[in-house]
C-alpha positions in Angstrom: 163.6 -83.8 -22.9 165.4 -81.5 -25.1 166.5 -77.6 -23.9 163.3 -75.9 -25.4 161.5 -77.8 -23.4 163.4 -77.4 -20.5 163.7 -74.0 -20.6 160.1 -74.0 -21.2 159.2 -75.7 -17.9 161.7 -73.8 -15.7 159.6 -70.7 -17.1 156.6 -72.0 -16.0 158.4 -72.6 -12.5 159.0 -69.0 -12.7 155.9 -67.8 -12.4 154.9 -68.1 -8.9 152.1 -66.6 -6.9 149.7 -67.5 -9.5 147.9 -70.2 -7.5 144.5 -69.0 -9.5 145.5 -72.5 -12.1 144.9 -75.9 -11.1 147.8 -78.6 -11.6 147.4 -80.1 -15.3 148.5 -83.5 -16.4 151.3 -82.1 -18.3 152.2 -80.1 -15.3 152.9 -82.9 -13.5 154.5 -85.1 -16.8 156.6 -82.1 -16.9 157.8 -82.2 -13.2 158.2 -86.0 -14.0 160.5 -85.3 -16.5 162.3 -82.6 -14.3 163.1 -85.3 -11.6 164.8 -87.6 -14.0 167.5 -84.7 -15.0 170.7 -85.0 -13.5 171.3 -82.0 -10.7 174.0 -81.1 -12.9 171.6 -80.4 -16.1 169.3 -79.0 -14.1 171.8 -76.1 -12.6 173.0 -75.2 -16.3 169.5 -74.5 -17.2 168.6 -72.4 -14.0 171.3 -70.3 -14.5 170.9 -69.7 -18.1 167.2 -68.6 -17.3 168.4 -66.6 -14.3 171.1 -64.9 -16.4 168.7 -64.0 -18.7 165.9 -62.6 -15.8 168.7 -61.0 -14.0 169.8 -58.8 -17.3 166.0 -57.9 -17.6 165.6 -56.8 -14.0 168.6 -54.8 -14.2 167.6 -53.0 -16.9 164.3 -52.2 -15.0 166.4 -50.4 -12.2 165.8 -53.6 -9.9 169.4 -53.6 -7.6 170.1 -55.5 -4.3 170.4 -54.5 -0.8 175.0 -54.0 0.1 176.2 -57.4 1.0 173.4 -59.6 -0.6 174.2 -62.3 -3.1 174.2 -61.0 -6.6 170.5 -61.2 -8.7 172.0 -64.1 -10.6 172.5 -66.2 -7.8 169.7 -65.7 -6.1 167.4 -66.0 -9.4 169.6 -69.8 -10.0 168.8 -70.4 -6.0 165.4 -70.0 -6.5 164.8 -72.1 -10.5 166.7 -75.1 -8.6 164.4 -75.5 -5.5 161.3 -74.8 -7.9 162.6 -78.3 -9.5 162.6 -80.2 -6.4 159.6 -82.5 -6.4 158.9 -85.4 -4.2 157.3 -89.2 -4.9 153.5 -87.3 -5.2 155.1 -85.1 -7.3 154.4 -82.2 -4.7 156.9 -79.1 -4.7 159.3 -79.7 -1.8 159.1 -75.9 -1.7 156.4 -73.5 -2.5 156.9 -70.6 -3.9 155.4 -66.8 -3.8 156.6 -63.4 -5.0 155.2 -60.2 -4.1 156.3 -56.4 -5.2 155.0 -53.2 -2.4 156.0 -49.8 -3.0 156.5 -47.7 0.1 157.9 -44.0 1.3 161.0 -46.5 2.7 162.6 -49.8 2.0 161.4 -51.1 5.4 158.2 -50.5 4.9 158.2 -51.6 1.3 159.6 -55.0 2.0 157.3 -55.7 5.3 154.3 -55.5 3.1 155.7 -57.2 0.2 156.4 -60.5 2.6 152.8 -60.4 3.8 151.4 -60.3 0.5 153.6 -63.1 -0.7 152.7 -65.2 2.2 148.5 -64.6 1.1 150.1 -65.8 -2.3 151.8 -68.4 -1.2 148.5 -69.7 0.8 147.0 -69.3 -2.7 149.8 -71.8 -3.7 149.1 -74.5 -1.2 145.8 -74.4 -1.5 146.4 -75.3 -5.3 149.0 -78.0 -4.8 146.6 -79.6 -2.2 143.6 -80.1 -3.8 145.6 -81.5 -7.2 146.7 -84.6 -4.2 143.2 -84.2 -3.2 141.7 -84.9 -7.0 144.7 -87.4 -7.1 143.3 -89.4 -4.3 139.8 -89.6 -6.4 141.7 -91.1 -9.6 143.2 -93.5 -7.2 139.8 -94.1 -6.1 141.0 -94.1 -2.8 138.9 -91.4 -1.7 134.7 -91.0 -2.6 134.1 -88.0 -5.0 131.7 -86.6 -2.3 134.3 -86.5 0.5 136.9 -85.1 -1.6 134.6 -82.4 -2.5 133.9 -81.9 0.9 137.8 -81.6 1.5 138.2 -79.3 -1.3 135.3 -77.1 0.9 137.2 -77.2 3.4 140.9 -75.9 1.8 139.2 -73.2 -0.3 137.7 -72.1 3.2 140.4 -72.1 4.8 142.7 -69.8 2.7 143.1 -67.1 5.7 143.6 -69.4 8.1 146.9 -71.3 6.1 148.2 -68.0 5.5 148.0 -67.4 9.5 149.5 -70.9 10.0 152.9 -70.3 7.7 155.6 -69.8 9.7 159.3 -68.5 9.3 159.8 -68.9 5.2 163.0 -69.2 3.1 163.7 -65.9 1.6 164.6 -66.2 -1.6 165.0 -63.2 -3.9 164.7 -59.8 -2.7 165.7 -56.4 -4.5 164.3 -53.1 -4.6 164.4 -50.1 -6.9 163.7 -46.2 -6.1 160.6 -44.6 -7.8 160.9 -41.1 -9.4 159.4 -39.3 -6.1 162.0 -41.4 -4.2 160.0 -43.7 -2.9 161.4 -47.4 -2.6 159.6 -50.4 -4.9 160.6 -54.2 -3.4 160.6 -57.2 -5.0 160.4 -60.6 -2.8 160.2 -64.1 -3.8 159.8 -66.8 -0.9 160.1 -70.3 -0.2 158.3 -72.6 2.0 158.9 -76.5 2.9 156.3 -79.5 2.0 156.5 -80.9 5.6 155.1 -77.0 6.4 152.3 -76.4 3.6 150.7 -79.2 4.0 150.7 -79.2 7.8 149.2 -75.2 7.6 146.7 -77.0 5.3 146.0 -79.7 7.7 145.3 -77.3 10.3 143.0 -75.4 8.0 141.2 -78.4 7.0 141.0 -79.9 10.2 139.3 -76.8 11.8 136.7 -76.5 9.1 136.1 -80.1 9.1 135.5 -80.6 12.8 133.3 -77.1 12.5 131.3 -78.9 10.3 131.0 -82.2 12.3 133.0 -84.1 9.6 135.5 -86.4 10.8 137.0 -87.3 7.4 140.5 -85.6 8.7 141.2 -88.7 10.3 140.6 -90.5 6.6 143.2 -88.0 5.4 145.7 -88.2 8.0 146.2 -91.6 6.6 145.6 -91.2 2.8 147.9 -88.5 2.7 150.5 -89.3 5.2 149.2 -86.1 7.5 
């Protein structure tokens, strides 16, 4: 995998809270490919791509909190654990961004973490129904009971963003607004073992609302 390439994919990493696009094939040859760089190749490139975002944001104003890490390394932070990927070729983190403006930074920030978490339900939802469709090509799940699965996680997009718990946070910096009011910029993390058990719980509930015991299917499938 040459660097274009590279750097191309950790772009496409960089772009988080866009949960809208199902997982492609090339997605996932792509993350194939990212798992078979060596950590060390993998660190040059993030922080070549974070150098690069950290010059833009600074231009833009963006600055961090006293005694935070520097926008570079919390940009590299965040490209590396956007390249971890485990044997299904799930994210062992998922990731979501969010900006709020408010009169102060408190305020600002507490409403940019909420709507990164709603994006970050938007994420797992995604990543869940690609291992859902997975299951199908593996024919080791019935196209009607995935579909019925898929129901289920598409339903259940409030209740996963009630179930995520304590996230990793990530990036955060802010900026002040001509009438002084403060502009913050988030970016969270959240673990596998997490997302998919604030999807299970989603999916469960809907299933068992709906009389359909196929939860018990998935617990195994998927290792739930």
């Amino acid at each position: 995998m040459n660097t274009k390439k590279i750097m191309m994919a950790l772009a496409m990493f960089a772009l988080v809270g866009t949960a809208s696009a199902q997982i492609t094939k090339e997605q996932i040859k792509e993350r194939q490919e990212l798992r078979k760089l060596s950590q060390k190749e993998l660190s040059e490139k993030a922080s070549k791509v974070a150098r690069k975002e950290a010059k833009k944001l600074k231009k833009e104003g963006w600055v961090t909190t006293p005694g935070a890490l520097p926008i570079e390394k919390q940009l590299d932070k965040s490209y590396l654990m956007q390249q971890e990927f485990g044997e299904d070729m799930f994210p062992k983190y998922i990731m979501a961004e969010a900006m709020s403006i408010g009169e102060n930074y408190d305020a600002a920030k507490m409403q940019a973490n909420e709507l990164a978490k709603q994006n970050l339900a938007g994420q797992i939802q995604t990543e869940i129904t690609a291992l859902i469709e997975n299951t199908v090509a593996n024919k080791q799940l019935a196209a009607e009971e995935a579909a019925s699965v898929v129901h289920s996680i598409s339903a259940g997009k409030n209740l996963i963003s009630q179930s995520i718990g304590r996230t990793i946070p990530v990036v955060e910096v802010y900026r002040t607004k001509a009438n002084k009011n403060k502009e913050v910029l988030v970016r969270i993390a959240y673990s596998e073992k997490m997302a998919k058990a604030a999807a299970k719980a989603a999916v469960r509930e809907d299933l068992e609302k709906r009389g359909d015991d196929l939860h018990k299917k998935l617990d195994e499938l998927l290792g739930w």
